[in-house]
C-alpha positions as CSV (number, residue, x, y, z in Angstrom):
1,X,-0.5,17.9,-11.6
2,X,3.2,18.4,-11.7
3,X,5.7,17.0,-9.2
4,X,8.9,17.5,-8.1
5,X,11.3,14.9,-9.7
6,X,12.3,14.1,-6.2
7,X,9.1,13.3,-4.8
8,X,7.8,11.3,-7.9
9,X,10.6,9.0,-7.7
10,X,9.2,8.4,-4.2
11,X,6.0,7.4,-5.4
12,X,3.8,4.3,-6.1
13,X,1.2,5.2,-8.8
14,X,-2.2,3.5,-8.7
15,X,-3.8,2.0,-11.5
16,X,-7.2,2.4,-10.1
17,X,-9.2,1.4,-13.4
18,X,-10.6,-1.7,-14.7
19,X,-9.6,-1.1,-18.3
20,X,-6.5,-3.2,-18.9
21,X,-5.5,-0.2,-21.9
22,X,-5.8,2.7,-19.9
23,X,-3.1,1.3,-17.0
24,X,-0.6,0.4,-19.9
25,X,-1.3,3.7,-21.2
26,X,-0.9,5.2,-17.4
27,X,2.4,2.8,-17.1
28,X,4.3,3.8,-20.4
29,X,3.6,7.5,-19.3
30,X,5.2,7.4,-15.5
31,X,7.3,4.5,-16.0
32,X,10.4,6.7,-15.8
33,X,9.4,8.9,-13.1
34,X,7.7,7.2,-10.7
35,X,8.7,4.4,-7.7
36,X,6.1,1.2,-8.6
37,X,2.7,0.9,-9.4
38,X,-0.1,-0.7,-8.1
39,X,-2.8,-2.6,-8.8
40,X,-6.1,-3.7,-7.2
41,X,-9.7,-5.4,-7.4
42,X,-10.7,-3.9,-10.5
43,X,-7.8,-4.8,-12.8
44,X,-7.7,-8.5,-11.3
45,X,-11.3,-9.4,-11.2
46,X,-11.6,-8.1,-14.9
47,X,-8.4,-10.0,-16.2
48,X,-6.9,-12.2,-13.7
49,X,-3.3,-12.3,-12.7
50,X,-2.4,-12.7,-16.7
51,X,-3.1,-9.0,-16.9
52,X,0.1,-8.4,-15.0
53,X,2.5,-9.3,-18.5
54,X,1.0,-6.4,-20.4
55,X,1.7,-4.2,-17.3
56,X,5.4,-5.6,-17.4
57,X,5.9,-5.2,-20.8
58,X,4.6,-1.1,-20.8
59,X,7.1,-0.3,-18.4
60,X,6.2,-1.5,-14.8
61,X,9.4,-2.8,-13.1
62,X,7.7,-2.7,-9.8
63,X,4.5,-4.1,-9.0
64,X,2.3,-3.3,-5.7
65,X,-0.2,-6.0,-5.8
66,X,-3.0,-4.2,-3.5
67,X,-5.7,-7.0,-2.6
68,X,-5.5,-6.3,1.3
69,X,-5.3,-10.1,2.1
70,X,-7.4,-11.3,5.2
71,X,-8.0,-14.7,5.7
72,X,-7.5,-17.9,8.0
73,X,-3.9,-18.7,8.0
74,X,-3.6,-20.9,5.6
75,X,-5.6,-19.4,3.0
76,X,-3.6,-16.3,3.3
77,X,0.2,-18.1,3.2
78,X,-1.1,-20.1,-0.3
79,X,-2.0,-16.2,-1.2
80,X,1.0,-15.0,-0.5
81,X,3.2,-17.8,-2.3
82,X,1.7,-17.3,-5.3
83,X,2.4,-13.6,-5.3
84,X,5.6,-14.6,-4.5
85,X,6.0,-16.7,-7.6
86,X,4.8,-13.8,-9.8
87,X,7.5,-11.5,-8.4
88,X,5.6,-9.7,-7.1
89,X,7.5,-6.9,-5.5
90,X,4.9,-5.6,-2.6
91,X,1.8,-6.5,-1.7
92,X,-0.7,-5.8,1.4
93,X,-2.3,-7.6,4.3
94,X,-4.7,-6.5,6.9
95,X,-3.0,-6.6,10.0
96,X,-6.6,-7.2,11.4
97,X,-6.0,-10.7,10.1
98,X,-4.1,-11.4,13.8
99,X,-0.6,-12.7,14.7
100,X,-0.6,-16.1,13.4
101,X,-2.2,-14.9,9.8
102,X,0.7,-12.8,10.0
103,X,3.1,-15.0,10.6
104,X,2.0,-17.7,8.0
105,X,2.5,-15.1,5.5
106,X,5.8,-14.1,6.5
107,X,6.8,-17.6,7.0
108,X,5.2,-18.6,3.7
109,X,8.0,-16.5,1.7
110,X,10.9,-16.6,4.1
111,X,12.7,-18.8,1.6
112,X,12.0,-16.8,-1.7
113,X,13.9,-15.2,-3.3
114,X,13.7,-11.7,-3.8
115,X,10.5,-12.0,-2.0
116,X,7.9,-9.7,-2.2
117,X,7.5,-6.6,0.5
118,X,4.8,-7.4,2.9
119,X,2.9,-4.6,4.4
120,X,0.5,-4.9,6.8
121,X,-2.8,-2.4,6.8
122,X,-3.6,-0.2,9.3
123,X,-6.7,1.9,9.1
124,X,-7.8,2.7,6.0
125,X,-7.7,6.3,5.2
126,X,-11.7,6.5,4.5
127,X,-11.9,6.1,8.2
128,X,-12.1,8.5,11.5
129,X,-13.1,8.2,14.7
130,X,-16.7,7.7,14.1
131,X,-16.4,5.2,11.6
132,X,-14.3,3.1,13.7
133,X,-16.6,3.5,16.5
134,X,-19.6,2.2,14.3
135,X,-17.5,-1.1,14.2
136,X,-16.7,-1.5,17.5
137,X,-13.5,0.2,18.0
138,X,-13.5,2.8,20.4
139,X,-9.8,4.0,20.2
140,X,-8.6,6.8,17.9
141,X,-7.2,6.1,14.3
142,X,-4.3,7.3,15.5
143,X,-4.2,4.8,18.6
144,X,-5.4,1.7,16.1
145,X,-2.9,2.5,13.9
146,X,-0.2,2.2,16.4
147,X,-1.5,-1.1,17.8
148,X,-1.8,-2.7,14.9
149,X,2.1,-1.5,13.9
150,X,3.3,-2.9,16.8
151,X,1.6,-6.3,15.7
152,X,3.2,-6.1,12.4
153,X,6.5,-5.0,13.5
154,X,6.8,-8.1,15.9
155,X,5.5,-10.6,13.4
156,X,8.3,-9.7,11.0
157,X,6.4,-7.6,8.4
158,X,8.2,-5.0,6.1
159,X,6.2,-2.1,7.0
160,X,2.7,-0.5,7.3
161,X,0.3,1.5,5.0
162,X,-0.9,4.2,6.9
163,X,-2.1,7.6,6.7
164,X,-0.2,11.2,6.9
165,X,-1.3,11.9,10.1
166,X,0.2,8.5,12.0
167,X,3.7,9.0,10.4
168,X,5.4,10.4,12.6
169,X,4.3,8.8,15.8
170,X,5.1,5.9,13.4
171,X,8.8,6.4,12.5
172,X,9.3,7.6,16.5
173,X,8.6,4.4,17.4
174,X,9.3,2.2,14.0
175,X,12.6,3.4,12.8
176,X,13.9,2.3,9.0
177,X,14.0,-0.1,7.2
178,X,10.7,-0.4,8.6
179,X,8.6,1.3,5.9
180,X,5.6,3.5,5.6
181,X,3.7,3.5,3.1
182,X,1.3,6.5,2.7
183,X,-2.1,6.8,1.0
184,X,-4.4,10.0,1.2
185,X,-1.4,12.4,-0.7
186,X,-3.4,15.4,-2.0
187,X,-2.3,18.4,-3.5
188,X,-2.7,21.7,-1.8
189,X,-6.4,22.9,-2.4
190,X,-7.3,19.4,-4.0
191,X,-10.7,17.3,-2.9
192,X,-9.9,15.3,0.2
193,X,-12.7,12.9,-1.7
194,X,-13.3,9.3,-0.1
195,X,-10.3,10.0,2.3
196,X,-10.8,11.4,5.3
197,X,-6.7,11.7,6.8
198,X,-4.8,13.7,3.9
199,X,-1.4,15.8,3.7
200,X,0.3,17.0,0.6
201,X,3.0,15.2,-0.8
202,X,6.0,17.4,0.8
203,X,4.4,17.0,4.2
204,X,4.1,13.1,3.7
205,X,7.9,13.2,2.8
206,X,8.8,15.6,5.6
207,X,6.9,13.8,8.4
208,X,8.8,10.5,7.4
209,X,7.0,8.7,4.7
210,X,8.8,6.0,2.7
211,X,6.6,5.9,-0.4
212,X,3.5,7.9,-1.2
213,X,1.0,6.2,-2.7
214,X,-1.2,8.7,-5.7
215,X,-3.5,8.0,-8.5
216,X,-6.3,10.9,-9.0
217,X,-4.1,13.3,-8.1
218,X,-1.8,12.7,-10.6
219,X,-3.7,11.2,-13.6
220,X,-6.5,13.9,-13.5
């Protein structure tokens, strides 16, 4: 799918694929056009943080280390050192996790530096209203994701990863350099898929959107 060179430079390219080749492959293709590029489960679990130099060395200046961390505290501040130490540039954390988790992990880098970006997860986009009801949440998405903002927002985090339809309640009430972060970018007439709160790419940017977060819809 082609972009606008404007709105590719905006965004942060998932590597969504647990074949170490394929990403470098993915990464010496975009590396000039896009933002960052991120990486999750499936690349780590299959070859550890040392798959991160072949990344580097294909043309990925930026790296969005996507592991969602939620844990006690502590666990999560050791977690979040050690990304530091890797440079790291962004990474996530489920705001879920509570105030003090957040605040170890902010507190764990507050002396790096460049240290990475640290945004806190909302809701994912594979959930609505029903969903979060199963688990005991009777508010909207758009309500949770608001809450939990608020939570990162006063425990010093960089931003949030939420979906198009939160954004611009977000930026009212969040205004820059708090970022947002936006998965669930689809094409015009494209499979929503897994995700269940989408926009296209100029409405993500349009409604306030920092960084747009693609893989299918680009790579297929």
């Amino acid at each position: 799918m082609a972009l606008d060179a404007s709105i590719l430079r905006r965004v942060i390219l998932a590597l969504d694929t647990p074949d170490l080749g394929q990403a470098c492959a993915w990464v010496e293709r975009f590396c000039a056009q896009v933002h960052a590029f991120k990486i999750g489960g499936a690349l780590v679990l299959r070859y550890g943080i040392s798959g991160l130099e072949p990344l580097r060395r294909a043309g990925a200046e930026r790296l969005f280390l996507d592991l969602k961390f939620h844990d006690i505290p502590h666990a999560v501040a050791l977690a979040v050192r050690q990304a530091a130490e890797l440079d790291i540039w962004m990474l996530t954390l489920h705001i879920s996790g509570g105030r003090e988790m957040l605040l170890a992990a902010r507190e764990a880098v507050e002396s790096h530096s460049p240290r990475p970006l640290l945004m806190g997860v909302t809701v994912l986009t594979s959930f609505d209203a029903p969903a979060l009801r199963e688990v005991g949440i009777a508010r909207t998405p758009r309500a949770q994701v608001l809450r939990l903002a608020r939570l990162a927002y006063e425990c010093g985090l960089d931003g949030v990863i939420a979906s198009p339809e939160e954004i611009v309640a977000l930026r009212r009430r969040f205004p820059p350099p708090f970022l947002i972060v936006t998965p669930g970018v689809r094409p015009a007439g494209m499979p929503a898929g897994d995700q269940k709160r989408v926009a296209t790419p100029d409405e993500a940017i349009q409604r306030g959107a920092d960084y747009l977060v693609m893989g299918r819809a680009l790579l297929h």
